[in-house]
Every structure is written in C-alpha cells, then in structure tokens.
TORKOLBA-891901 format. One record per residue (C-alpha): residue number from 1; chain; x, y, z. Coordinates in steps of 0.05 Angstrom, whole numbers, plus 5000, padded with zeros to 4 digits. Layout:
BEGIN
{NUM, A, {X, Y, Z}}
...
***
This chain:
BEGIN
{1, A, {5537, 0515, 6089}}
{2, A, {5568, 0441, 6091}}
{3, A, {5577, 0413, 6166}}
{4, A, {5660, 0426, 6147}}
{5, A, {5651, 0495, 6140}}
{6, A, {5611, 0501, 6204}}
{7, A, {5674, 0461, 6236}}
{8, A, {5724, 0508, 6206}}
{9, A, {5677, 0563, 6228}}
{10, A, {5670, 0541, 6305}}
{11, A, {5742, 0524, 6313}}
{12, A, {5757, 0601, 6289}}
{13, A, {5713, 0622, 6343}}
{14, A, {5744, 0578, 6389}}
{15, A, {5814, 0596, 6380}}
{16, A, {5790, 0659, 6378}}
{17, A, {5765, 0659, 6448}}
{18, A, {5821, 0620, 6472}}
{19, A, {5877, 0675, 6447}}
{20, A, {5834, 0725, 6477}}
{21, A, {5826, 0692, 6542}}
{22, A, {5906, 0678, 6542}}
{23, A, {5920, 0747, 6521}}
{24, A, {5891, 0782, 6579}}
{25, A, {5906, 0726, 6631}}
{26, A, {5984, 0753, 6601}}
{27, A, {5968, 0818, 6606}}
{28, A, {5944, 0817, 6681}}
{29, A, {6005, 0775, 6699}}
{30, A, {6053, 0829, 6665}}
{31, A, {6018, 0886, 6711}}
{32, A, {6026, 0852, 6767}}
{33, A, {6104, 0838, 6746}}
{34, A, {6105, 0916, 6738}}
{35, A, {6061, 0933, 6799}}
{36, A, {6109, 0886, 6845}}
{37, A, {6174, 0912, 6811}}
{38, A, {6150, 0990, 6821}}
{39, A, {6118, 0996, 6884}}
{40, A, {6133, 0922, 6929}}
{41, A, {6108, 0959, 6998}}
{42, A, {6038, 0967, 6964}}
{43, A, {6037, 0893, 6946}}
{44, A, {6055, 0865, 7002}}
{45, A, {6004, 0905, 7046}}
{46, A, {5956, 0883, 6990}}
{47, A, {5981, 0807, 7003}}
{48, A, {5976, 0816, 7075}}
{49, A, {6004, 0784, 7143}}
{50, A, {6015, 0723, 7116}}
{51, A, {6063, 0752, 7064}}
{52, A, {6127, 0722, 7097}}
{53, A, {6148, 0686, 7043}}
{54, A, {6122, 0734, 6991}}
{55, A, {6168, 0792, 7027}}
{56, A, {6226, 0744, 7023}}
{57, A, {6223, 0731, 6955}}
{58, A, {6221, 0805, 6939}}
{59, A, {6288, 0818, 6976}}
{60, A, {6319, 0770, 6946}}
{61, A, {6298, 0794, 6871}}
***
C-alpha cells in the first residue's frame, strides 16, 4: 500500500467520522425541535427557573 493510498484511506475514515458525528449532533437538535414544539411545559420544567427567557421565546413562536 503506497503512503497515497493510506491518505485516501484515512481521509475516508475521517469524513466518515465527521458525517457521523454531524449526523447525530442533527438528529438530537431535530428532537429537541419536536420535543419543544409537542410538549413546551415539559421543557421548560426540564430548563428550569431560570427559563425566563426560554418561556418567552416559546410564546412568541
């Protein structure tokens, strides 16, 4: 195996790592986007007191 090949063959890891990585970082994002959009009481218990501003962003979406 030349040292390109083992290049070609550590960048494919890398990228895929890196989609993988982005993919669930999305993922967790989206559930929280459904999570908030189902059930905002829940989240904003979850939050906490110091969930002013959270609470008034909710209202206003």
């Amino acid at each position: 195996m030349s040292a390109q090949e083992s290049c070609l063959s550590l960048i494919k890891y890398f990228l895929f790592v890196f989609n993988l990585f982005f993919f669930v970082l999305g993922s967790l994002i989206f559930c929280f986007g459904i999570w908030i959009l189902i059930d905002k009481a829940s989240f904003v218990s979850f939050v906490g007191e110091g969930a002013g501003a959270v609470r008034e962003g909710l209202q206003t979406w």
